[in-house]
C-alpha positions as CSV (number, residue, x, y, z in Angstrom):
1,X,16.2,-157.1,-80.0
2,X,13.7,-154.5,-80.8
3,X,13.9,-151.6,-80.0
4,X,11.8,-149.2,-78.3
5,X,11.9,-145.5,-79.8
6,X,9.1,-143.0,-79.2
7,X,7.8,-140.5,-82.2
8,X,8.3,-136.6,-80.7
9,X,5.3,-135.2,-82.2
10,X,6.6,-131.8,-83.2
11,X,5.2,-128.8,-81.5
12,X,3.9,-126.1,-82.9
13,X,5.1,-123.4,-84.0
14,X,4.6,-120.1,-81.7
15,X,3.2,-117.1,-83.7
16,X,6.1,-114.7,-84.5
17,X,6.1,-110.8,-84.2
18,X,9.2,-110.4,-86.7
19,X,11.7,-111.5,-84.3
20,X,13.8,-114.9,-85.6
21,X,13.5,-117.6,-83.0
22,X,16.3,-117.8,-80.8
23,X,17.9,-122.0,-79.9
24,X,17.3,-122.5,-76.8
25,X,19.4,-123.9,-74.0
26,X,18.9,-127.0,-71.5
27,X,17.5,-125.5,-68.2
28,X,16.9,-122.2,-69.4
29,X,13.1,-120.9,-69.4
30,X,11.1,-120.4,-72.2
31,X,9.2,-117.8,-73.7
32,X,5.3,-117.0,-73.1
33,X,5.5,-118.3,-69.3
34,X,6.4,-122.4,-70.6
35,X,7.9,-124.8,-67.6
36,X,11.4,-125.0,-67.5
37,X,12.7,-128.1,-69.9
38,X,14.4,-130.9,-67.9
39,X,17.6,-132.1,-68.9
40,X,16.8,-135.6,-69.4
41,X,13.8,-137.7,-69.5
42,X,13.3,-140.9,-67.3
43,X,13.4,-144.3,-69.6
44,X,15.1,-142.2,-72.6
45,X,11.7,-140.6,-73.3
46,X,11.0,-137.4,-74.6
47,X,8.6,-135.2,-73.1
48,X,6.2,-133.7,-74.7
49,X,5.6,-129.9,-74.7
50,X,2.0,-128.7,-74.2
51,X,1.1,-126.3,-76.8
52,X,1.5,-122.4,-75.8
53,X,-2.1,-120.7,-75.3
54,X,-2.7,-117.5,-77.8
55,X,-2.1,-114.4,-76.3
56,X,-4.9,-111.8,-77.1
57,X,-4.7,-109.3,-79.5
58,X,-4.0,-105.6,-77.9
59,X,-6.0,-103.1,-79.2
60,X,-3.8,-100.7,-81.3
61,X,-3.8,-99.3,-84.8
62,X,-6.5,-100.3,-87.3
63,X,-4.5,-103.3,-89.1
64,X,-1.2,-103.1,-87.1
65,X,0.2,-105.8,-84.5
66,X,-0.8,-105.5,-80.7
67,X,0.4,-102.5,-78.6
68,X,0.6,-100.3,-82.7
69,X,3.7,-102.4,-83.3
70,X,4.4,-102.9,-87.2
71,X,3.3,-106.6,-88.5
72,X,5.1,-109.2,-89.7
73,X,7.0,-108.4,-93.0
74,X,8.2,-104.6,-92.5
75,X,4.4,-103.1,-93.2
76,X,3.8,-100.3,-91.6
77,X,0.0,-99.2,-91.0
78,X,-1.5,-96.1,-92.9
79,X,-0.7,-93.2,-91.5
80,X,-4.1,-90.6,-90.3
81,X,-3.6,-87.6,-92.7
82,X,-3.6,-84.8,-91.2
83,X,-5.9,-81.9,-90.7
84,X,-5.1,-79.0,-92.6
85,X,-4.1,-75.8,-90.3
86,X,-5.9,-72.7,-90.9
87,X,-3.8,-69.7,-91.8
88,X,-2.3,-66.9,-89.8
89,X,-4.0,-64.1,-89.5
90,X,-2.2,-60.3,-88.7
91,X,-2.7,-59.0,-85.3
92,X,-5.0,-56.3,-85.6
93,X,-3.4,-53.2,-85.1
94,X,-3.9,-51.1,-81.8
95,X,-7.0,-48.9,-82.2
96,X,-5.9,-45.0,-81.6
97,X,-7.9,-42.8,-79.5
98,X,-10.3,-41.4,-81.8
99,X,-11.1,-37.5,-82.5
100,X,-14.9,-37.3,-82.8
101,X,-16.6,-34.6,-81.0
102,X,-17.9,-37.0,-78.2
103,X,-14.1,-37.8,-77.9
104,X,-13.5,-34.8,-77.1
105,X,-16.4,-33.6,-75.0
106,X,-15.5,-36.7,-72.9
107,X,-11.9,-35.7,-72.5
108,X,-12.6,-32.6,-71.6
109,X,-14.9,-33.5,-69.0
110,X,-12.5,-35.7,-67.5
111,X,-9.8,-33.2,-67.3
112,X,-12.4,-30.8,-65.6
113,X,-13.3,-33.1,-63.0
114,X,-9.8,-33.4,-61.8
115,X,-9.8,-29.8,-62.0
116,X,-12.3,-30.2,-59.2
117,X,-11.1,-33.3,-57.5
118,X,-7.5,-31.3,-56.8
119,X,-9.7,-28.6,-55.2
120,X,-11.2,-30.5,-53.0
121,X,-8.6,-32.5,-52.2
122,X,-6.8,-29.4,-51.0
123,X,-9.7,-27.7,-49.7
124,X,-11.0,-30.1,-47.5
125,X,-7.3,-32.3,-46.6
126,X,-4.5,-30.7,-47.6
127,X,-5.2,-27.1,-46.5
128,X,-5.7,-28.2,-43.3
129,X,-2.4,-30.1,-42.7
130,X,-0.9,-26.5,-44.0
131,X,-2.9,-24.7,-41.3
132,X,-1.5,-26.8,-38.7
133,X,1.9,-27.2,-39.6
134,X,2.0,-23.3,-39.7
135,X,0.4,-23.1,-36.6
136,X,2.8,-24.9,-34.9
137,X,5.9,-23.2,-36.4
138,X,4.0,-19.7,-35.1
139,X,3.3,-20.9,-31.9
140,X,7.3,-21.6,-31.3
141,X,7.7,-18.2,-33.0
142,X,5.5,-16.0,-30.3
143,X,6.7,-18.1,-27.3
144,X,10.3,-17.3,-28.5
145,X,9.3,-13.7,-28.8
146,X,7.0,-13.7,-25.7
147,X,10.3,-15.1,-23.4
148,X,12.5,-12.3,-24.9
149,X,10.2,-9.5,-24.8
150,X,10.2,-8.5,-28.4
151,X,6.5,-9.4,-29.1
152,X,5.1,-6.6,-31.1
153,X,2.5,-4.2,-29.6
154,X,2.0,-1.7,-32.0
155,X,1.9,-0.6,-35.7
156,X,6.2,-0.9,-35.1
157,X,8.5,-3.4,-33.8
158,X,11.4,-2.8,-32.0
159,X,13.1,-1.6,-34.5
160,X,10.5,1.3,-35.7
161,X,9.8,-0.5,-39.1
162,X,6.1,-1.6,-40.1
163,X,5.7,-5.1,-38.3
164,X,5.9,-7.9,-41.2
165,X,3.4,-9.4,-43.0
166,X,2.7,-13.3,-41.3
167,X,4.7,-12.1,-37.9
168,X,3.3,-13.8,-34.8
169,X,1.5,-11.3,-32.7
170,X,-1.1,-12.7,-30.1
171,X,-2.6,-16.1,-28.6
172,X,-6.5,-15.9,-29.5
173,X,-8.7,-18.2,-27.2
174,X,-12.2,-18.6,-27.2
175,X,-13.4,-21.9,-24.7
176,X,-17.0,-21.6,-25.8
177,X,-15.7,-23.3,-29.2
178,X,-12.9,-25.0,-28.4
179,X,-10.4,-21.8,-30.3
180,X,-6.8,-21.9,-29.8
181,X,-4.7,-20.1,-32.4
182,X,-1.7,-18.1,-33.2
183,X,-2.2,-14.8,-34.6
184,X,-0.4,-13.1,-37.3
185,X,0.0,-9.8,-38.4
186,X,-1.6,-8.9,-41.8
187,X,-5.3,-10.1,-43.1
188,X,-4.3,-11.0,-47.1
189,X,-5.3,-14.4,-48.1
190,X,-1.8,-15.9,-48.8
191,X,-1.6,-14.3,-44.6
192,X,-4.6,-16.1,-43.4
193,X,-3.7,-19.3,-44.6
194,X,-1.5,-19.5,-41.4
195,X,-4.4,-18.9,-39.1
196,X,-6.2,-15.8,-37.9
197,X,-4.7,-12.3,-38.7
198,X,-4.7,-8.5,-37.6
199,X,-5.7,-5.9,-39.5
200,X,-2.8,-3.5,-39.6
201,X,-4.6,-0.2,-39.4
202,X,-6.2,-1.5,-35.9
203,X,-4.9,-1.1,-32.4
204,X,-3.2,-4.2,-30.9
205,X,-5.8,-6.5,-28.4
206,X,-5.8,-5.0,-25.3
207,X,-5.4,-1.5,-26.3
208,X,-7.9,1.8,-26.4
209,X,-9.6,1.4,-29.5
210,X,-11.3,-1.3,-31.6
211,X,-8.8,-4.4,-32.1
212,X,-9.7,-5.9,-35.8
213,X,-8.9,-9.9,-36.1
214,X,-9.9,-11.8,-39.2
215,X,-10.2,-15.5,-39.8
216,X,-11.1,-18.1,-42.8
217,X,-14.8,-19.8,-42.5
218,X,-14.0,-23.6,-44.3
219,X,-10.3,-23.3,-45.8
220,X,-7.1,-23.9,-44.4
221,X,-8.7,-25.3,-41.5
222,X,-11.5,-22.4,-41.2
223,X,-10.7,-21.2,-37.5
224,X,-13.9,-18.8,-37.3
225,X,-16.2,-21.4,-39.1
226,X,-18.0,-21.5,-35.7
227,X,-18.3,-17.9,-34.9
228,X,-21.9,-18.2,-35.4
229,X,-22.1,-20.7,-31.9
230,X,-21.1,-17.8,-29.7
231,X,-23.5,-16.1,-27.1
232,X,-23.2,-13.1,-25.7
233,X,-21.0,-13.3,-22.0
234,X,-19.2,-15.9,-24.2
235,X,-15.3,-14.5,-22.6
236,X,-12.6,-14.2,-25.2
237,X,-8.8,-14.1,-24.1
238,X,-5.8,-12.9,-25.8
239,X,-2.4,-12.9,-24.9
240,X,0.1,-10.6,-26.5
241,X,3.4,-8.6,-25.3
242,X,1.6,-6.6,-23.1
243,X,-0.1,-9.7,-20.9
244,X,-3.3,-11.7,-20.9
245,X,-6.6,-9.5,-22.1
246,X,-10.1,-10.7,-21.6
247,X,-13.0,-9.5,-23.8
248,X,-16.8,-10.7,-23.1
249,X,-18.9,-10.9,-26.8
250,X,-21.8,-8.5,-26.7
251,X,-23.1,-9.3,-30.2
252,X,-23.0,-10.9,-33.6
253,X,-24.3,-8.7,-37.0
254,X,-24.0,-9.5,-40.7
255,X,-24.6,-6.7,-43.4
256,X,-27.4,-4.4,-43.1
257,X,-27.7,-4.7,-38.9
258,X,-27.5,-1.7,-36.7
259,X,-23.9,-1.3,-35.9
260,X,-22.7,-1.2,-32.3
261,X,-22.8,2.1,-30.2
262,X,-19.5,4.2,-30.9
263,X,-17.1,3.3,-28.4
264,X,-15.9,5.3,-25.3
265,X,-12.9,7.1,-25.1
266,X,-9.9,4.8,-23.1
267,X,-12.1,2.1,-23.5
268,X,-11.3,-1.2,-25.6
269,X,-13.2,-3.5,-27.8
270,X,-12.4,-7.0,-29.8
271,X,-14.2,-7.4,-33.6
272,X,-13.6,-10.7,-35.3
273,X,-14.8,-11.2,-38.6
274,X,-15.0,-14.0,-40.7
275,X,-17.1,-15.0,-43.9
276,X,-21.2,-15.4,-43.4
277,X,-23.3,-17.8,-45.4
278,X,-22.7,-21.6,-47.3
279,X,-19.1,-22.4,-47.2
280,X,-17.1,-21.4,-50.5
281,X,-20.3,-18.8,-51.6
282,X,-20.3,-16.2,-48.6
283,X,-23.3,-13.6,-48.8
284,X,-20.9,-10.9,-46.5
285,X,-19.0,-10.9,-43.9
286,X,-20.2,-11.9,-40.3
287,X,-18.6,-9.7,-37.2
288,X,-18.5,-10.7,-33.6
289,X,-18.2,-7.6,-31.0
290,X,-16.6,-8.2,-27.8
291,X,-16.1,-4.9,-25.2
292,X,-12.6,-5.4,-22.9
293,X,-13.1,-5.9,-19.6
294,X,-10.1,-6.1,-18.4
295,X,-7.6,-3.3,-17.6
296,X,-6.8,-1.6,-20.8
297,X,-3.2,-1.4,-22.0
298,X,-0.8,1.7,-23.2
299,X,-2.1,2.3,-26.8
300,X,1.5,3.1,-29.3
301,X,1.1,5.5,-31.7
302,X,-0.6,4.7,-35.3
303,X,1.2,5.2,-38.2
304,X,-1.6,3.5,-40.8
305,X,-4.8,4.5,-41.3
306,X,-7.4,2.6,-42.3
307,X,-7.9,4.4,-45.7
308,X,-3.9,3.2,-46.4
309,X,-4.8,-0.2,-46.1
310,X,-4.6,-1.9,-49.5
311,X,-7.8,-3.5,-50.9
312,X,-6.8,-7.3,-50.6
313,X,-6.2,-6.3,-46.5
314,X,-9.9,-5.9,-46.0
315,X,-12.9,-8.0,-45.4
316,X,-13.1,-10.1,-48.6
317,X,-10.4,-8.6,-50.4
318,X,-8.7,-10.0,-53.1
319,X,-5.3,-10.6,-54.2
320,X,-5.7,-9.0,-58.5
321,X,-1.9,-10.0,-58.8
322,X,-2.8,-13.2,-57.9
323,X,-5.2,-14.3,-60.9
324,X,-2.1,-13.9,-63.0
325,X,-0.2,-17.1,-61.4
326,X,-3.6,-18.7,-61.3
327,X,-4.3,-18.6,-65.1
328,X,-0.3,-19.7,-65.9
329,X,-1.3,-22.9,-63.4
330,X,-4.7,-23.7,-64.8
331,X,-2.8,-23.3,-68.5
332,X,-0.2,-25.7,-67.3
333,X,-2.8,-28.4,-66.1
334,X,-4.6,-27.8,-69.4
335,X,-1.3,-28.5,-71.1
336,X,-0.6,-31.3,-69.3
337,X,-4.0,-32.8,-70.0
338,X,-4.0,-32.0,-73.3
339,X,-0.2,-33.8,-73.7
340,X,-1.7,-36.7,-71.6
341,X,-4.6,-37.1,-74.5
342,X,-1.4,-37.4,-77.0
343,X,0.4,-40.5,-74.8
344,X,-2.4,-42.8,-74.8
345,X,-2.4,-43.1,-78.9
346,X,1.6,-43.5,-78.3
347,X,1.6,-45.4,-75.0
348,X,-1.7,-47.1,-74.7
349,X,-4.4,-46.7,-72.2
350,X,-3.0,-48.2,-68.9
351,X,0.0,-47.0,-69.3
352,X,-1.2,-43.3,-69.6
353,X,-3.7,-43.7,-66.6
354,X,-0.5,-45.0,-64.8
355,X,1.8,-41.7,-65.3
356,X,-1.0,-39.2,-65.8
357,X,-3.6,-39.6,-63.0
358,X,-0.7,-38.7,-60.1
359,X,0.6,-35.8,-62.7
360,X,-3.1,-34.3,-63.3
361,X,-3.7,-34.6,-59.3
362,X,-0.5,-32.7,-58.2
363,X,-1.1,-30.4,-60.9
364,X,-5.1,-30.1,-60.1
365,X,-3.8,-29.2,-56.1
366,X,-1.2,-26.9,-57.1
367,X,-3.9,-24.6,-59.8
368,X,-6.3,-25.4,-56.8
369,X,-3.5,-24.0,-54.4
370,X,-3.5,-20.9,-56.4
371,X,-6.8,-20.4,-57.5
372,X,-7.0,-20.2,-53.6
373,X,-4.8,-17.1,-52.7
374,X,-6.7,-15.3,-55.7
375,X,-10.5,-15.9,-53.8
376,X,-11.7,-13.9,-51.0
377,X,-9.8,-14.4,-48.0
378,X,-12.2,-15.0,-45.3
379,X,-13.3,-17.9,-47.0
């Protein structure tokens, strides 16, 4: 009987990527998505597999397999030589601060403007919060005094000495410019920095005789800067030991006017003075008369004349000793700028501006400070 057999072609064989093929296994699924193989045929026939499509090539490396892996056979592709890297150059070093002339010239002008800027920072901010803080502590002092009784009202206090230098003596108001402040006894420029003072030599407001009270123009919160606003009738009041006394203004002259008429005998008057012209660069002084109209007071003895006083006690008088810790302060803030100049070729630039700005300004305030108590002091 003949029988019936069937030829399998065989299939072809399915591109390799260097992997051996594995046998497979009935009912297991083949590679590259094929049908799962039946077990067994109908009628003892083979079935014939259909052949496997070709995948397409994935781009990768010139002459390498898909995705860049290696071909058949171990080969690997060329490699891409590589770029030659350019050599290392040395940091350049940190350039120094250099020493021309225009260096220097610069430097200089630098530390000369915050010269400047200290002295205005104190002129036109800090010396203010220094008047006012004193004016407060003077006003607790002469209300203390003023409750107790011991308020001076003469050239001696209670205990026949010469009345302190920066003692709280009076309460000076003038409404017709808004004035309230404490006076103190003496008229130097460290004195005035408080608030208004009173010449020693004079009589005590309120007393027979011509009362002298001086007062700064622009600094340290320049009190009389508005002296030149008052009309005469303008009232002035002053409280002291001896009670509340009231003066009316009669006049305002500067240097080369007529001076007033000499005063009466048991009669009283009131002369403020204060600095005339620009602020900081005064021409003279500027004096305000005011006659006492109310009931004059018992006048103490004097003991100081007005030929005693000393020089810096008197309308712009100045304070000699006090050039001397002026120029030690300006040398320190030249030293300090000078050391300043050295740190930025050791430190570097932002470092130095970081330390040294806040130095030179305290410094700048405190030369400024005493540059201050060495000027005139009505200014």
């Amino acid at each position: 009987m003949p029988v019936n057999t069937t030829v399998t072609p065989e299939a072809p064989e399915i591109e390799q990527t260097g992997t051996p093929a594995q046998p497979e296994t009935p009912g297991t699924t083949r590679r590259f998505g094929l049908p799962k193989r039946p077990q067994s045929a109908p009628d003892g026939v083979t079935e014939v597999l259909p052949k496997a499509p070709k995948r397409p090539k994935a781009p990768g490396r010139p002459g390498g397999a898909p995705n860049g892996t290696p071909p058949a056979g171990g080969a690997r592709p060329p490699k891409t030589p590589r770029v030659p890297s350019l050599p290392v150059l040395p940091t350049a070093p940190r350039q120094l601060a250099p020493r021309d002339a225009r260096w220097w010239i610069g430097a200089g002008i630098l530390t000369v403007s915050l010269l400047l800027l200290g002295f205005v920072a104190h002129v036109a901010v800090l010396s203010a919060f220094q008047h006012h803080r004193a004016q407060d502590l003077a006003y607790q002092e002469l209300r203390t005094a003023l409750a107790k009784a011991e308020a001076p009202v003469g050239q001696l206090n209670v205990d026949e000495e010469m009345v302190p230098i920066g003692t709280p003596v009076a309460l000076l108001s003038i409404p017709a410019i808004g004035l309230d402040e404490v006076v103190s006894q003496g008229t130097t420029a460290s004195a005035l920095r408080s608030g208004p003072g009173h010449r020693r030599d004079s009589v005590m407001p309120g007393q027979a005789g011509t009362s002298v009270i001086f007062g700064r123009q622009t600094t340290y919160g320049g009190p009389f800067g508005d002296l030149t606003k008052l009309q005469p009738g303008d009232q002035i009041t002053v409280v002291t030991g001896q009670g509340q006394q009231t003066y009316a203004v009669f006049g305002l002259r500067r240097a080369g006017d007529p001076l007033p008429e000499p005063l009466r005998s048991g009669s009283g008057r009131l002369e403020l003075v204060t600095a005339a012209g620009l602020a900081l660069f005064p021409d003279g002084a500027l004096h305000v008369d005011a006659e006492l109209i109310s009931t004059v007071q018992q006048t103490p003895s004097s003991v100081m004349a007005y030929q005693a006083l000393p020089p810096d006690e008197k309308a712009m008088g100045q304070d000699s000793d006090a050039w001397l810790a002026a120029f030690f302060a300006l040398l320190l803030f030249i030293a300090a700028g000078i050391t300043l100049w050295w740190l930025w070729t050791a430190w570097g630039r932002w470092q130095t501006w970081l330390v040294g700005i806040p130095l030179m300004l305290v410094l700048g305030v405190t030369s400024a400070d005493a540059v201050m108590n060495a000027l005139p002091n009505l200014l």
